[in-house]
Backbone atoms as SQL, in Angstrom:
CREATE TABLE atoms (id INTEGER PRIMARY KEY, chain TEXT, resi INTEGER, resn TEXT, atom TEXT, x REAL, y REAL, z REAL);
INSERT INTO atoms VALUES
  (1, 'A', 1, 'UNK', 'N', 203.597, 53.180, 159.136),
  (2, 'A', 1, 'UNK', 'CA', 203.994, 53.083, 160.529),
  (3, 'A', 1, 'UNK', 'C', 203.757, 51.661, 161.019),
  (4, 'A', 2, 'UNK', 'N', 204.371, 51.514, 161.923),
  (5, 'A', 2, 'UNK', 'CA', 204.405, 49.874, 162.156),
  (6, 'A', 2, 'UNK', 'C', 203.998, 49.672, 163.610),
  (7, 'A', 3, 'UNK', 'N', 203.176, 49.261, 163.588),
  (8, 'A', 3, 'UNK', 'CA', 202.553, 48.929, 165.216),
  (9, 'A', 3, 'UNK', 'C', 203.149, 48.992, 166.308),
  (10, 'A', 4, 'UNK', 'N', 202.737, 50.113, 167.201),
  (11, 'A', 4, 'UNK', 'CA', 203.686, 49.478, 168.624),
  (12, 'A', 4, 'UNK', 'C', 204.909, 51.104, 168.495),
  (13, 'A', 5, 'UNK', 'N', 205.611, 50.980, 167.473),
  (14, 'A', 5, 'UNK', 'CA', 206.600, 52.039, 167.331),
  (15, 'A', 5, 'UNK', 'C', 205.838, 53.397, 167.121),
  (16, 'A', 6, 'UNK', 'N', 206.777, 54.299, 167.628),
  (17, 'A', 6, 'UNK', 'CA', 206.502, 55.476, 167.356),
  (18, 'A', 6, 'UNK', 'C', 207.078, 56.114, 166.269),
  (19, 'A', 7, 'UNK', 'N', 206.193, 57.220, 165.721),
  (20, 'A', 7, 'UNK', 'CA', 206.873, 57.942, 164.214),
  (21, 'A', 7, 'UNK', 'C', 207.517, 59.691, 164.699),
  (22, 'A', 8, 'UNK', 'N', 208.740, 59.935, 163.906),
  (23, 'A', 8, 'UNK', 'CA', 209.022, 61.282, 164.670),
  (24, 'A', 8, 'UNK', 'C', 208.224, 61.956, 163.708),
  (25, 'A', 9, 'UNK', 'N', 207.955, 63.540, 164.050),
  (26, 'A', 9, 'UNK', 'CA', 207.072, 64.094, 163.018),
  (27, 'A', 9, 'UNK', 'C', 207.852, 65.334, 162.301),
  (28, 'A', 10, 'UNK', 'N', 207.059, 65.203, 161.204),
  (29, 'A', 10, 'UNK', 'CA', 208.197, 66.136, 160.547),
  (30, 'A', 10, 'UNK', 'C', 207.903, 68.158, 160.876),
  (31, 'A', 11, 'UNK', 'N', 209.028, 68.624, 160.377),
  (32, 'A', 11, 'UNK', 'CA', 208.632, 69.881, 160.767),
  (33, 'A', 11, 'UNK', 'C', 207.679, 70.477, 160.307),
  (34, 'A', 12, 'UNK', 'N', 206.885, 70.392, 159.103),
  (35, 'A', 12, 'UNK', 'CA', 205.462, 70.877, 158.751),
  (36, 'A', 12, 'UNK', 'C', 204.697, 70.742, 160.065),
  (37, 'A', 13, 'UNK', 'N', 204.649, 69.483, 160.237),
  (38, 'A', 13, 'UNK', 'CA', 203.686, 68.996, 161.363),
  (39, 'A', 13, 'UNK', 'C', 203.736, 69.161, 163.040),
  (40, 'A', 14, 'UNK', 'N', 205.197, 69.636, 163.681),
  (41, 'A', 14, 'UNK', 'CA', 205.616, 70.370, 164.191),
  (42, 'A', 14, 'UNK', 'C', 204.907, 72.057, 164.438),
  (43, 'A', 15, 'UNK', 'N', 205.114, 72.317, 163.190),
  (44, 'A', 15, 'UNK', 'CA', 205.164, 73.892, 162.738),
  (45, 'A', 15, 'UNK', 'C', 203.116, 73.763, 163.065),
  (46, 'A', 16, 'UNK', 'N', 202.562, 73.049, 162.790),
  (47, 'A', 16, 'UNK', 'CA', 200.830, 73.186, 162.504),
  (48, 'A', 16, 'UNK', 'C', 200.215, 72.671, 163.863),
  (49, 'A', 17, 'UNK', 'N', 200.995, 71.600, 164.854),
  (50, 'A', 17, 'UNK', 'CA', 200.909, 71.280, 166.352),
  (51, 'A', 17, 'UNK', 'C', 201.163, 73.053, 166.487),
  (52, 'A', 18, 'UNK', 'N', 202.380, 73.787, 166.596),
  (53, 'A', 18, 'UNK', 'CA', 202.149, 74.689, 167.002),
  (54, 'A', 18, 'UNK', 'C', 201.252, 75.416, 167.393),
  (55, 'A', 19, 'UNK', 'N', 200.391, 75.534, 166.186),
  (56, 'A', 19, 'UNK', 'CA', 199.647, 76.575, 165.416),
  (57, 'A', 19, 'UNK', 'C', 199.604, 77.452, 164.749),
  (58, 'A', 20, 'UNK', 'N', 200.871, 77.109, 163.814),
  (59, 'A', 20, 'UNK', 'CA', 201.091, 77.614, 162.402),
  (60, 'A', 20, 'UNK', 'C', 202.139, 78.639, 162.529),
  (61, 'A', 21, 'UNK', 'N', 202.915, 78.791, 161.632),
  (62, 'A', 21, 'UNK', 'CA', 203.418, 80.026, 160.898),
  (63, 'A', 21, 'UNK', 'C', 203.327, 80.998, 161.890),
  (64, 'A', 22, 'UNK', 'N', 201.954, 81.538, 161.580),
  (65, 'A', 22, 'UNK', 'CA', 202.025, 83.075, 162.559),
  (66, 'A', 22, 'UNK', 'C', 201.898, 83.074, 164.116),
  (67, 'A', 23, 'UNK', 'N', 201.185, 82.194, 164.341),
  (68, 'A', 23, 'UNK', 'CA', 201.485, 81.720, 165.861),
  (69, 'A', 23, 'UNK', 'C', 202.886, 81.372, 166.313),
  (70, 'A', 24, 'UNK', 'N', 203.837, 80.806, 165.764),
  (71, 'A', 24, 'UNK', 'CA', 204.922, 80.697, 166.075),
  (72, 'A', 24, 'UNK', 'C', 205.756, 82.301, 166.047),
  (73, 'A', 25, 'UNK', 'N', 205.419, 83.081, 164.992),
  (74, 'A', 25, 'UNK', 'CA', 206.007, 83.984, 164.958),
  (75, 'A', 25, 'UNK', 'C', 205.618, 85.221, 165.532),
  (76, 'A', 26, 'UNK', 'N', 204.241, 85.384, 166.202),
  (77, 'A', 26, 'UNK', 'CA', 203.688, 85.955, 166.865),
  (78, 'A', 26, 'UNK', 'C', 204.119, 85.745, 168.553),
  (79, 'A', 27, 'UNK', 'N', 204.289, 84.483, 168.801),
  (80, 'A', 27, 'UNK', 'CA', 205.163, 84.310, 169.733),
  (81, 'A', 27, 'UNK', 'C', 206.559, 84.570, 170.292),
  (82, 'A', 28, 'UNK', 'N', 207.317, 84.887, 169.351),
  (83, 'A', 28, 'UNK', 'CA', 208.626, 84.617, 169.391),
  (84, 'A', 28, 'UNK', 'C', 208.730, 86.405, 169.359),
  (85, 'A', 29, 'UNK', 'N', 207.955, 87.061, 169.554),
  (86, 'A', 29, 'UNK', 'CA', 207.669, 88.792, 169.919),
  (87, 'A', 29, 'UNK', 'C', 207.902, 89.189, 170.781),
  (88, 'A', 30, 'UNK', 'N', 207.772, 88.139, 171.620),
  (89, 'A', 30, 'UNK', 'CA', 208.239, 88.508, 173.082),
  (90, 'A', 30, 'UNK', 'C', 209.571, 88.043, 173.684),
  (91, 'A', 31, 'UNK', 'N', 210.288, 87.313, 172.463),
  (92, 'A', 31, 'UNK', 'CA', 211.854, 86.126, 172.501),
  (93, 'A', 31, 'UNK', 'C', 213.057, 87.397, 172.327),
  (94, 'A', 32, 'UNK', 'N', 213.918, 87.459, 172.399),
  (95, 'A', 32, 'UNK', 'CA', 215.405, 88.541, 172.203),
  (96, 'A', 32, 'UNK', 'C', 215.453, 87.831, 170.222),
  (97, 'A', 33, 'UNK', 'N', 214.709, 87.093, 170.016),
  (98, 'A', 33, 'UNK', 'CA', 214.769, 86.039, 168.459),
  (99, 'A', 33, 'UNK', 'C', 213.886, 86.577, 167.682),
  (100, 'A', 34, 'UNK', 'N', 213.180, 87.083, 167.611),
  (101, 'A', 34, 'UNK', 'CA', 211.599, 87.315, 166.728),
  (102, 'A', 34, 'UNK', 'C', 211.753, 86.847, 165.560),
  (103, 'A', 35, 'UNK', 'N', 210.748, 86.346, 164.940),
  (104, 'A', 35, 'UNK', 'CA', 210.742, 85.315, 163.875),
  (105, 'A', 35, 'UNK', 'C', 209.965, 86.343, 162.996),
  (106, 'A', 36, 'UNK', 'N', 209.922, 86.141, 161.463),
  (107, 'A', 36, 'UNK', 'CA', 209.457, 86.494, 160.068),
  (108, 'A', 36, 'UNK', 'C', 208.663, 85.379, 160.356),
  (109, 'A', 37, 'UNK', 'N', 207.595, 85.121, 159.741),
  (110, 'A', 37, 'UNK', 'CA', 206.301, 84.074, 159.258),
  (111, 'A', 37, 'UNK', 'C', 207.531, 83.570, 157.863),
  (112, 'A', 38, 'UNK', 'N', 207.976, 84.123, 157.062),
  (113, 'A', 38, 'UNK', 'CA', 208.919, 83.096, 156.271),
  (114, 'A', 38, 'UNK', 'C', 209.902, 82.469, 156.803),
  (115, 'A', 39, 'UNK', 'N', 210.673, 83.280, 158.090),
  (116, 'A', 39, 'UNK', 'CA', 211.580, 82.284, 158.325),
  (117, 'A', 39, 'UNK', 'C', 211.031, 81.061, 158.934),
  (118, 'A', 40, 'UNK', 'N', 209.956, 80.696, 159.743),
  (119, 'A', 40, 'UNK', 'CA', 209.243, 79.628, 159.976),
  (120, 'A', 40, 'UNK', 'C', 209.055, 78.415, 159.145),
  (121, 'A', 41, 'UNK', 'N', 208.823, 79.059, 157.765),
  (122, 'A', 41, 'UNK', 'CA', 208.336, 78.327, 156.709),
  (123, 'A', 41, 'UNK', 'C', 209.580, 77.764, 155.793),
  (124, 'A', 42, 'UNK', 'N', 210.622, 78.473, 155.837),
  (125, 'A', 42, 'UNK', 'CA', 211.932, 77.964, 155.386),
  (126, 'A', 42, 'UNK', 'C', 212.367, 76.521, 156.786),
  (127, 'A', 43, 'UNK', 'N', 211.995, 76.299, 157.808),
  (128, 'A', 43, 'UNK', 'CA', 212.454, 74.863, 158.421),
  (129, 'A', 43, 'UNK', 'C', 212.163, 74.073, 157.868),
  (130, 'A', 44, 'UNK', 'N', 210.930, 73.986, 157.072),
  (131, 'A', 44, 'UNK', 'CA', 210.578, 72.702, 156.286),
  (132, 'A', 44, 'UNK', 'C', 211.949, 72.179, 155.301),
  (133, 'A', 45, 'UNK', 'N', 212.737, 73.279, 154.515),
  (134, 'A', 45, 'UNK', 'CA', 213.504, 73.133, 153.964),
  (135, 'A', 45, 'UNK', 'C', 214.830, 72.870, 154.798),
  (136, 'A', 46, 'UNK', 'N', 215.172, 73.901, 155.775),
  (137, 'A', 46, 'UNK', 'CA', 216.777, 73.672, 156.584),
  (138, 'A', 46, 'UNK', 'C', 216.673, 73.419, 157.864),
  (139, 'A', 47, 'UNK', 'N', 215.460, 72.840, 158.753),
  (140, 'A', 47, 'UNK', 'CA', 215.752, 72.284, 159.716),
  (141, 'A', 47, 'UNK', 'C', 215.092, 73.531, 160.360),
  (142, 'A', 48, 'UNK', 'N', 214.798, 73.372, 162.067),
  (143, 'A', 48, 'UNK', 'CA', 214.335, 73.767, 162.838),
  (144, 'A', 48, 'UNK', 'C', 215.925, 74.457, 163.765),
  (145, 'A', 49, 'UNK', 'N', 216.262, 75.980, 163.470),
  (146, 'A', 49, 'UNK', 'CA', 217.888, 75.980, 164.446),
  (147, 'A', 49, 'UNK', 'C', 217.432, 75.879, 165.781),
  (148, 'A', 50, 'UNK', 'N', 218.430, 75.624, 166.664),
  (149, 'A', 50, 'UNK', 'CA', 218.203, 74.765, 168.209),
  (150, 'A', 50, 'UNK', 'C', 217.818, 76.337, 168.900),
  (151, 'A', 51, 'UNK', 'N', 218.204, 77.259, 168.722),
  (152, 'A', 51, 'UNK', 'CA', 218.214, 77.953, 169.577),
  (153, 'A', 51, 'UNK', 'C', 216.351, 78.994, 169.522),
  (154, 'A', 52, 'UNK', 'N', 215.679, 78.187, 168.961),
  (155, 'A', 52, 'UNK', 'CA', 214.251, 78.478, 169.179),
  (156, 'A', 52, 'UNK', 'C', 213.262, 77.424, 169.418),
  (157, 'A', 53, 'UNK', 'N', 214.257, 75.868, 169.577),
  (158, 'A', 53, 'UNK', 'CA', 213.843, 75.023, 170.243),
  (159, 'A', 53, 'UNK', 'C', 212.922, 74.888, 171.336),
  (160, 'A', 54, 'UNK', 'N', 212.986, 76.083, 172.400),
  (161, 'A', 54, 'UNK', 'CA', 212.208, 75.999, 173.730),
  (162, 'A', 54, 'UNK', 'C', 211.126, 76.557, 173.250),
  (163, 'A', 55, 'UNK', 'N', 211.011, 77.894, 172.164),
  (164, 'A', 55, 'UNK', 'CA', 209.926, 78.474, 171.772),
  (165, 'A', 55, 'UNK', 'C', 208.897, 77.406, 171.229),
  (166, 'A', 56, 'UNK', 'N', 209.107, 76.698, 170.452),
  (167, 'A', 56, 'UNK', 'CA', 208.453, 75.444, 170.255),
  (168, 'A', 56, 'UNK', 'C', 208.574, 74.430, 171.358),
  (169, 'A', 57, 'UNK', 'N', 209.002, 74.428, 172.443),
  (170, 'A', 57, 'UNK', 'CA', 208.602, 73.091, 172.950),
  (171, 'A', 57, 'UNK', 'C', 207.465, 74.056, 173.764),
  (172, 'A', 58, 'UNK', 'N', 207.367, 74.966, 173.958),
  (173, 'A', 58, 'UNK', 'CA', 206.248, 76.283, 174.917),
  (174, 'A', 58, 'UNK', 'C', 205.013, 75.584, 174.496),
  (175, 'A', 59, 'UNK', 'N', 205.229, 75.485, 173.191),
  (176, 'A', 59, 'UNK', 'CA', 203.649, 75.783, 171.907),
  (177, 'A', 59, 'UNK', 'C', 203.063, 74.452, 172.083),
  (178, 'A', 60, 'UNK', 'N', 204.068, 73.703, 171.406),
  (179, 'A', 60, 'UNK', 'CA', 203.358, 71.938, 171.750),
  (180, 'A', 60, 'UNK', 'C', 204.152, 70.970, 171.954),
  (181, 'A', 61, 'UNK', 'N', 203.662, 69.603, 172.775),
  (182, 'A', 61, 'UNK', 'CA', 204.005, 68.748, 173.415),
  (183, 'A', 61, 'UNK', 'C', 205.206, 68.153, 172.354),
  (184, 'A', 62, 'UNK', 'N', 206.643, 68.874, 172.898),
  (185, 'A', 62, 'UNK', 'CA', 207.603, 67.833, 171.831),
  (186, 'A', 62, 'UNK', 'C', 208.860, 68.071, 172.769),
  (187, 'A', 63, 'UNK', 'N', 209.708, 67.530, 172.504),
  (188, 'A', 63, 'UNK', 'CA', 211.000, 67.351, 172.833),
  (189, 'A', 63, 'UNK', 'C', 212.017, 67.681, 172.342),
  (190, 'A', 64, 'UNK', 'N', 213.225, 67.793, 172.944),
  (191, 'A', 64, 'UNK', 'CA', 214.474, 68.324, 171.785),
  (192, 'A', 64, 'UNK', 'C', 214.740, 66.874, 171.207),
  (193, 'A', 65, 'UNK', 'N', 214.425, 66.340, 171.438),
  (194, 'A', 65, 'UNK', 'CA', 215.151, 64.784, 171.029),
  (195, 'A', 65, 'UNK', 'C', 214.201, 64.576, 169.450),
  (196, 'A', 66, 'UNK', 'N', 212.984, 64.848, 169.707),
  (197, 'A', 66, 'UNK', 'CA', 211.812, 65.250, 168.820),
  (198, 'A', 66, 'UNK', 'C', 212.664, 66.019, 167.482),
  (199, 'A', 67, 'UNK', 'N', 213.047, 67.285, 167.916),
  (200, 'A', 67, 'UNK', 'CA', 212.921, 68.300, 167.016),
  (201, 'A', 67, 'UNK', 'C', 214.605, 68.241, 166.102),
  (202, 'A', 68, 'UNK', 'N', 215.869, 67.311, 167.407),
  (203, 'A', 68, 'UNK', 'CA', 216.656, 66.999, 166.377),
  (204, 'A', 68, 'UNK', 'C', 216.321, 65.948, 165.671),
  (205, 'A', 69, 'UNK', 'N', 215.649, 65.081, 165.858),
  (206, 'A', 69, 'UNK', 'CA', 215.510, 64.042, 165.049),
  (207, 'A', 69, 'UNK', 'C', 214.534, 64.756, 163.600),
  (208, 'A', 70, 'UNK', 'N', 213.606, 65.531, 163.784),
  (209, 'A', 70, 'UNK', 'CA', 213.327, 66.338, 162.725),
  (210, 'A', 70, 'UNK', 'C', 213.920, 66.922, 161.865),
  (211, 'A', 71, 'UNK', 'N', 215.501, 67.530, 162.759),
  (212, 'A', 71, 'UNK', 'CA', 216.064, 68.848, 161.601),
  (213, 'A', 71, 'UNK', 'C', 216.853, 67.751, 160.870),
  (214, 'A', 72, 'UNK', 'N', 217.452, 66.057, 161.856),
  (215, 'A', 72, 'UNK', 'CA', 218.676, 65.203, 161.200),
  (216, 'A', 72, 'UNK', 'C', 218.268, 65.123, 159.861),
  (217, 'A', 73, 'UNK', 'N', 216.852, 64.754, 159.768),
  (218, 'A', 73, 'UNK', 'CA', 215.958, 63.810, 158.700),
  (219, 'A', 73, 'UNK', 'C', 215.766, 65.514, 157.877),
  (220, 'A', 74, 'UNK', 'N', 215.566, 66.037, 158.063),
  (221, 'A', 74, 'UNK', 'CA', 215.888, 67.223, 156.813),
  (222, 'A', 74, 'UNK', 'C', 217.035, 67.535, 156.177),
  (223, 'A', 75, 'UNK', 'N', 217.889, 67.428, 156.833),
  (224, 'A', 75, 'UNK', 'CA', 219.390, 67.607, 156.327),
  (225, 'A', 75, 'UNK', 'C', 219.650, 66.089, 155.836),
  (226, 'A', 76, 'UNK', 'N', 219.196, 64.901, 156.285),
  (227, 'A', 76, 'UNK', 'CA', 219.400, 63.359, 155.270),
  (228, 'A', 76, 'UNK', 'C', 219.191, 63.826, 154.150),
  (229, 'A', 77, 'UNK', 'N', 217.721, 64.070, 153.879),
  (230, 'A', 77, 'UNK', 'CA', 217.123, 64.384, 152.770),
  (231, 'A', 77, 'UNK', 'C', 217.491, 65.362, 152.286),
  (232, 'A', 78, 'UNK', 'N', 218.181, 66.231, 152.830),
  (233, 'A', 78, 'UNK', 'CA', 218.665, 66.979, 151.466),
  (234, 'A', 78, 'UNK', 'C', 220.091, 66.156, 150.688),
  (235, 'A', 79, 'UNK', 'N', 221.007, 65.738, 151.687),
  (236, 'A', 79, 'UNK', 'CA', 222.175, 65.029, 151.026),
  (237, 'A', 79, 'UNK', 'C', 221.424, 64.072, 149.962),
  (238, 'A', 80, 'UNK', 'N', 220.588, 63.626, 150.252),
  (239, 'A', 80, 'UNK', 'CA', 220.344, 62.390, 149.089),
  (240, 'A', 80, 'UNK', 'C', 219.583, 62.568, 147.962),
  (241, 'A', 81, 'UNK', 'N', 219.392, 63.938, 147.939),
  (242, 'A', 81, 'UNK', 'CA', 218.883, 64.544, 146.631),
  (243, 'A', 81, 'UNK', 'C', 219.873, 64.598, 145.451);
């Protein structure tokens, strides 16, 4: 990281600001969405979808601007595999 700039964070780190896996999905109990504890754990791989975006911005201090810049940089990285 380079002084001064800010770093976006990735969705692991996202997902653990939360408070993990089951906290996210323990939450989302009360959403019309309810989450699996695996489907949580599959964003690391395909991105965070937008439409549980607010459920996570509830949990911890992030932004949508945050969380697309998270899912872009997952989907980079997968093309360049």
């Amino acid at each position: 990281m380079v002084l001064g700039m800010s770093t976006i964070r990735t969705i692991p780190d996202i997902i653990k600001d939360c408070g993990g896996a089951r906290r996210i999905s323990d939450a989302s109990e009360t959403t019309t969405r309810p989450l699996k504890i695996d489907a949580v754990y599959k964003w690391a791989i395909t991105g965070i979808p937008d439409r549980h975006w607010s459920l996570l911005m509830s949990l911890t201090e992030t932004s949508a601007e945050e969380l697309h810049a998270a899912k872009c940089a997952v989907r980079t990285s997968e093309t360049a595999a």
